[in-house]
C-alpha positions as CSV (number, residue, x, y, z in Angstrom):
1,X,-2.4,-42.0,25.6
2,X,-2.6,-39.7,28.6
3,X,-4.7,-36.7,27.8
4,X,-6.6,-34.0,30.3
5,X,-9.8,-32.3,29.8
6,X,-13.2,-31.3,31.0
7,X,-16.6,-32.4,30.9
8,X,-18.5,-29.4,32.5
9,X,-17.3,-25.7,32.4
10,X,-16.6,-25.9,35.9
11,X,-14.8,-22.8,38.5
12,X,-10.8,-23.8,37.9
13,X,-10.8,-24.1,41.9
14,X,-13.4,-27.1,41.2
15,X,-12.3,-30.5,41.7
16,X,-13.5,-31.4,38.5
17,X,-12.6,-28.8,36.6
18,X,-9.9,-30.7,34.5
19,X,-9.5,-34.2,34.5
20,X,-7.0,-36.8,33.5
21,X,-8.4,-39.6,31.1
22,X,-6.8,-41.9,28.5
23,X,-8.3,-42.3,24.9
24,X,-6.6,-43.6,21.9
25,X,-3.3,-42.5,20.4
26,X,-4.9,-40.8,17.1
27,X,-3.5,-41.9,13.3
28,X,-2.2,-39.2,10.7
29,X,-4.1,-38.9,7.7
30,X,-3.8,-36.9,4.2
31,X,-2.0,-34.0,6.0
32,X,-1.8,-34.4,9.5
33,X,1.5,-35.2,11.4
34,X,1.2,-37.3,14.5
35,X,2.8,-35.2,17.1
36,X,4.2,-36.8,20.6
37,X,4.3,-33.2,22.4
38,X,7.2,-32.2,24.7
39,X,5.7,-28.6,26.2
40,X,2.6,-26.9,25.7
41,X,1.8,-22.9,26.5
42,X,-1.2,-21.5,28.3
43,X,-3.3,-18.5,26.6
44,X,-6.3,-16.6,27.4
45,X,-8.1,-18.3,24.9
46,X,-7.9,-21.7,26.8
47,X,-9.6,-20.6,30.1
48,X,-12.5,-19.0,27.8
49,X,-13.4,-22.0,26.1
50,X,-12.5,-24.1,29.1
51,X,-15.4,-21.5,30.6
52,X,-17.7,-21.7,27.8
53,X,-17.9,-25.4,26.0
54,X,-20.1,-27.2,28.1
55,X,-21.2,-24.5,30.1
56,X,-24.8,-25.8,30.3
57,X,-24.0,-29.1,29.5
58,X,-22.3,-32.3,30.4
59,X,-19.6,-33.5,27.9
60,X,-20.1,-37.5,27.1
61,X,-16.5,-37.5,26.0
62,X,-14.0,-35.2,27.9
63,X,-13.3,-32.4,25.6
64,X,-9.0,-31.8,25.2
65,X,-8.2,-28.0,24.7
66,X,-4.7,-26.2,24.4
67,X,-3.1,-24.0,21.4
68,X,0.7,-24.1,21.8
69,X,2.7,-27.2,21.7
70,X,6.5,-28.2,20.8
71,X,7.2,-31.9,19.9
72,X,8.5,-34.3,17.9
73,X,6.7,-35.8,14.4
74,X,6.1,-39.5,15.3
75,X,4.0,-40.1,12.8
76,X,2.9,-38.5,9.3
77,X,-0.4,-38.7,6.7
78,X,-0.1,-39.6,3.1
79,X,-0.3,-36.2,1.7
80,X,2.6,-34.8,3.7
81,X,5.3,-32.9,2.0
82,X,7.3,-31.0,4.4
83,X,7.9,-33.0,7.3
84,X,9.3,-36.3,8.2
85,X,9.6,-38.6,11.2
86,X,11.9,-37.3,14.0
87,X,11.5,-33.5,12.9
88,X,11.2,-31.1,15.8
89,X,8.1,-29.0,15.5
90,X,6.0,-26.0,16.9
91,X,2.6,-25.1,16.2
92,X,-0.8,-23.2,18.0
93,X,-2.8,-25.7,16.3
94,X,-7.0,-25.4,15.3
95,X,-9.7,-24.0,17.2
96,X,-12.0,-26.5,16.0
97,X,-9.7,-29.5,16.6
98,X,-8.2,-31.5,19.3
99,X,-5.8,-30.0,21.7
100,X,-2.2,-29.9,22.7
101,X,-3.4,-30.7,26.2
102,X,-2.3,-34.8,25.5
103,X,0.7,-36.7,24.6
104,X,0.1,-36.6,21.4
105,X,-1.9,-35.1,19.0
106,X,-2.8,-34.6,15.2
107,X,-1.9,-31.1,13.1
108,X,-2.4,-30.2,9.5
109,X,1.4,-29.9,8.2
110,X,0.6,-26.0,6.9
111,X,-0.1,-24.5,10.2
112,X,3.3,-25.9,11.3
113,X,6.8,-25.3,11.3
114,X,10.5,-26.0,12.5
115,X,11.4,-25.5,16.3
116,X,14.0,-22.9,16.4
117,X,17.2,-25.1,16.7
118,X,18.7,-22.6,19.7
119,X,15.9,-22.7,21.8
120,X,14.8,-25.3,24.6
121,X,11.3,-26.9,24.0
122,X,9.6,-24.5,27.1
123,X,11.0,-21.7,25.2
124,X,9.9,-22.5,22.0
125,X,6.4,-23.2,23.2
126,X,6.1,-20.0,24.2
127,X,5.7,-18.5,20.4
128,X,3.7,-19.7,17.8
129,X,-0.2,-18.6,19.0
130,X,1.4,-15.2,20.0
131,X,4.0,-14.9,17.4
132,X,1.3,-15.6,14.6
133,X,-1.1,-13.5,16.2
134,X,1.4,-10.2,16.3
135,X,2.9,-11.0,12.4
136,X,-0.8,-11.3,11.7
137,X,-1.5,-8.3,12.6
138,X,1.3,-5.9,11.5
139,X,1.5,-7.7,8.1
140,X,-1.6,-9.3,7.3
141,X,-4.0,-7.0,8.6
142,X,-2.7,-3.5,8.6
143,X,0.0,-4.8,6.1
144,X,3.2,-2.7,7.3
145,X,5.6,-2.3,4.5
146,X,9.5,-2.0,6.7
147,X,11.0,0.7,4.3
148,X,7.9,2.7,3.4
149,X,6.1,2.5,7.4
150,X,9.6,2.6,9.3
151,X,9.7,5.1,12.4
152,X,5.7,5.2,12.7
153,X,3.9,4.7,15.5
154,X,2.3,2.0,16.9
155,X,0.8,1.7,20.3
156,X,0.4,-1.5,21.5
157,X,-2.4,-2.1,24.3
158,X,-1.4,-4.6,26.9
159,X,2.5,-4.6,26.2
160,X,3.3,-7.1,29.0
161,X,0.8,-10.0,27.7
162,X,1.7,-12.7,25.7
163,X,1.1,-11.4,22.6
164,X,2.1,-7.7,23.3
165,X,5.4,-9.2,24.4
166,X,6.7,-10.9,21.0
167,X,4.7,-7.7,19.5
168,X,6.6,-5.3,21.0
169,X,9.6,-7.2,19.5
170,X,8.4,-7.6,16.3
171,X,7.4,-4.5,15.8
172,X,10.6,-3.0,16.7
173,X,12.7,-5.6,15.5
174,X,11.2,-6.7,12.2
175,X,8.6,-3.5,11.1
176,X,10.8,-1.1,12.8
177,X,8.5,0.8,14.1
178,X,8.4,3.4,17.4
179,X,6.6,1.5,19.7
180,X,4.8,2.5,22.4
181,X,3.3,0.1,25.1
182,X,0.9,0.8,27.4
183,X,1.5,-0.9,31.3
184,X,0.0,0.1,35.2
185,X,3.0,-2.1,37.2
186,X,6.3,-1.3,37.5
187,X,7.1,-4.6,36.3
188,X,4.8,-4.9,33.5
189,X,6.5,-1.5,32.4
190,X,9.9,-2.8,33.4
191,X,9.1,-6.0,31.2
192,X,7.9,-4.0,28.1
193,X,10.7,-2.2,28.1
194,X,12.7,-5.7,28.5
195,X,11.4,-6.2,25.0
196,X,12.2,-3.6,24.0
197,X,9.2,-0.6,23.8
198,X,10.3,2.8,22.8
199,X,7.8,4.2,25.5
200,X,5.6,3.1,28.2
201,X,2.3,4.4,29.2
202,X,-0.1,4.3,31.8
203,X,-3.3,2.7,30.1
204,X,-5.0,4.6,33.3
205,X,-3.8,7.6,31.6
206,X,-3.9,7.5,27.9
207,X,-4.2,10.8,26.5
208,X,-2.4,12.5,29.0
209,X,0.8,10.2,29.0
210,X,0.7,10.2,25.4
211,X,0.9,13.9,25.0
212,X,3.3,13.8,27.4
213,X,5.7,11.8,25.1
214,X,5.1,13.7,22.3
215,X,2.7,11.4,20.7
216,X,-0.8,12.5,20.9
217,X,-1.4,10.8,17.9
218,X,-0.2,7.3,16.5
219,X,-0.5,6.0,13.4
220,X,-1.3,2.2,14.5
221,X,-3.4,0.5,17.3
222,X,-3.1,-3.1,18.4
223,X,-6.0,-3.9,20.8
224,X,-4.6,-6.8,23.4
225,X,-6.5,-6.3,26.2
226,X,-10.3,-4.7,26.1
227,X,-11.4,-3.1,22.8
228,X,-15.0,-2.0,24.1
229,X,-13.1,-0.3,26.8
230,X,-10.6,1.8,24.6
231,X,-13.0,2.4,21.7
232,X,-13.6,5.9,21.6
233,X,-9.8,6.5,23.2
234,X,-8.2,4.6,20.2
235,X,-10.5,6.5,17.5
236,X,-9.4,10.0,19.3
237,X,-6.0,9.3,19.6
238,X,-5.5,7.4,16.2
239,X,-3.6,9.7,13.1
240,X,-6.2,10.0,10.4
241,X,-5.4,7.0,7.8
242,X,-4.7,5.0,10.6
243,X,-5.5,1.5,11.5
244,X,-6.7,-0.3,14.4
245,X,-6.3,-3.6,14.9
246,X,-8.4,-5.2,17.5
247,X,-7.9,-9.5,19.2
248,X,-10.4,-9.2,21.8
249,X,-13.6,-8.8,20.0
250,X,-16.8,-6.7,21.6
251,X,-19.5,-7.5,23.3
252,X,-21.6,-4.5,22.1
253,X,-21.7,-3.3,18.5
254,X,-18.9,-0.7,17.5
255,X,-19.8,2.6,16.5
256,X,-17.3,2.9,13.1
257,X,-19.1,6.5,12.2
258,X,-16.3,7.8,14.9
259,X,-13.9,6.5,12.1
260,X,-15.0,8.1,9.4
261,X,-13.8,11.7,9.1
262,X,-10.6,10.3,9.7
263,X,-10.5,7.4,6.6
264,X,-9.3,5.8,9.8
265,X,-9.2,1.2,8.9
266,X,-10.1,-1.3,11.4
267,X,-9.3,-5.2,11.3
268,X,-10.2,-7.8,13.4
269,X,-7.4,-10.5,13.9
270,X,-7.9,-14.1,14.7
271,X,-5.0,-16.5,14.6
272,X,-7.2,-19.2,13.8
273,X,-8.9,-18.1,10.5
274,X,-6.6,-19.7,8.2
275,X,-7.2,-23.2,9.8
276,X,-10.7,-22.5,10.6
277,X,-11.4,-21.6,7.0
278,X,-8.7,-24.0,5.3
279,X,-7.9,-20.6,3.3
280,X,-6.0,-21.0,0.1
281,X,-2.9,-19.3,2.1
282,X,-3.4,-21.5,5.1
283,X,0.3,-22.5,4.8
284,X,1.6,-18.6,5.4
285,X,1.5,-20.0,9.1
286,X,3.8,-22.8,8.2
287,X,6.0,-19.9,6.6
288,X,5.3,-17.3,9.3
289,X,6.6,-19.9,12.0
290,X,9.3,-20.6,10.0
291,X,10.5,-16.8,9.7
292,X,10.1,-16.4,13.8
293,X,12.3,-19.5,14.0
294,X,15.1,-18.4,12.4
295,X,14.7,-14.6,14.2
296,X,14.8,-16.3,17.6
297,X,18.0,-18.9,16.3
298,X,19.4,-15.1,15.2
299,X,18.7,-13.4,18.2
300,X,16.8,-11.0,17.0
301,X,13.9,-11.3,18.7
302,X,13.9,-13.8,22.3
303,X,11.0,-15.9,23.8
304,X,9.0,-14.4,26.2
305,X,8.7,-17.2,28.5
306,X,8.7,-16.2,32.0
307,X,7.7,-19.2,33.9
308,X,7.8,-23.4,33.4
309,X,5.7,-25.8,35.4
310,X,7.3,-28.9,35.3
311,X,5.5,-32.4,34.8
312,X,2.2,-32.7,32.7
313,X,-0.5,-33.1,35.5
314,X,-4.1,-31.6,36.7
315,X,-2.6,-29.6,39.0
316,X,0.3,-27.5,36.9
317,X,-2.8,-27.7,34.2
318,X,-5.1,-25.9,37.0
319,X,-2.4,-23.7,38.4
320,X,-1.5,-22.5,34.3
321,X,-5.7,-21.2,34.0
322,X,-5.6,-19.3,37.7
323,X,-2.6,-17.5,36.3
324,X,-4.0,-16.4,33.3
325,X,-7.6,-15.9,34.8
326,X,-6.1,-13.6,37.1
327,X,-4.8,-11.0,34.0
328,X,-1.9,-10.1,35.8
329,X,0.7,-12.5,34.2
330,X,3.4,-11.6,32.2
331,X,5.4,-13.2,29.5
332,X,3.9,-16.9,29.2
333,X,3.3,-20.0,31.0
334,X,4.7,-23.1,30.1
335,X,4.2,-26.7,31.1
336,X,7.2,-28.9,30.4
337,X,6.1,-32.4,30.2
């Protein structure tokens, strides 16, 4: 099979930053589906370790990132139980596994579920890393109860990223919360509002464009963007019994004694826990994919895809990590194979 990958963590300008190889089509064991993959997404999180992995090395084997794929199952292990040949899929895969970046490739069944039937296989792509991410982190980590937590605030940092995007929706659509998103373009603001943000801010000017809403105070935090950076902000502007939950992780220990008068919580969120881990609820993603499925077929909540590269090559692979390197990107990437 046709795959692309790196051996050295090269500059994406580099000619060798990505390369195309081929390597064997894999075989499905216990329970793995063999995937033949139709689209793939572009996150953050694959020009970091495309940046790091072999950063003062040189790979022997090319190494084949990417966590966002659509497909079809081709192929299944012995243990599988909940899908069969020919079903269409969606997935954001295992950190510490193969990538989507190939024609085919190998997923455990329970971080898996059914392509929404309405959507095209670019927009479908554009959802499960994000989607799980944000349903992580409203339900799983701060654990927003819909009756009991509706109309509270939640301000979401980065609105017009991938993940802010389908968490602005969820949020609004699903917890039913007032949700504020913080933007510095007009059409990052103009997007967020798109999906549908109660308010906008200027992350520039936090405090001040808070108070001038008439939200000094929130009751939530989702950190999307740069939590060393907003640190002190968030534990200001955060209602006490709050919680903040943070994606981006610090490079300097946090000081959580600012916290403390406040009984304010604080969760980290990584998508990839559950598969990382094999976690006895490891199959909530299959579950949590499932539910955003049938909210997209229902039209309650829409991709966020914003632009397709067409044709699975070096290039559109290249062109995919200079977009997202440059943090100015909005919505999500998709190459369309």
């Amino acid at each position: 099979m046709k795959a692309i990958g790196f051996k050295r963590s090269l500059p994406i300008a580099k000619k060798k930053s990505f390369i195309e190889f081929e390597t064997e089509k894999p075989v499905p064991a216990d329970h793995d589906l063999l995937v033949k993959i139709a689209a793939i997404s572009v996150n953050p999180v694959d020009f970091k370790i495309r940046q790091s992995a072999a950063k003062d090395t040189k790979l022997d084997t090319p190494k084949i990132i990417g966590w966002d794929a659509t497909g079809t199952v081709e192929a299944v292990g012995d243990q599988v139980s909940r899908f069969k040949v020919g079903d269409q899929v969606y997935y954001a895969g295992d950190l510490t596994r193969s990538g989507s970046n190939a024609e085919y490739q190998l997923v455990d069944e329970r971080i898996v579920g059914y392509k929404p039937k309405g959507l095209t296989d670019a927009e479908a792509a554009a959802i499960p890393l994000t989607g799980l991410t944000a349903w992580e982190s409203l339900f799983d980590r701060i654990k927003i109860n819909s009756e009991a937590d509706k109309g509270k605030t939640v301000l979401i940092l980065a609105g017009a990223g991938g993940v802010g995007s389908i968490a602005i929706q969820i949020a609004k659509q699903v917890a039913g919360l007032t949700v504020i998103a913080t933007a510095s373009r007009p059409d990052s603001a103009n997007w967020c509002k798109e999906m549908g943000a109660d308010y906008v801010v200027n992350h520039y000017k936090l405090k001040k464009e808070l108070k001038k809403i008439g939200h000094a105070e929130v009751d939530y935090i989702l950190d999307f963007v740069d939590l060393g950076g907003y640190w002190e902000t968030a534990a200001e502007i955060i209602k006490p019994q709050g919680h903040i939950v943070s994606i981006t992780g610090s490079s300097k220990p946090l000081n959580l004694n600012i916290l403390k008068t406040k009984s304010v919580s604080f969760s980290w969120e990584l998508m990839y826990t559950r598969s990382m881990y094999q976690t006895d609820d490891m199959d909530q993603q299959h579950r949590i994919l499932n539910q955003l499925a049938e909210l997209l077929d229902q039209g309650v909540i829409r991709t966020t895809l914003t632009t397709i590269l067409e044709g699975f090559t070096v290039e559109n692979l290249k062109k995919a990590h200079e977009m997202q390197e440059s943090g100015k990107t909005i919505g999500k990437t998709v190459i369309l194979f």
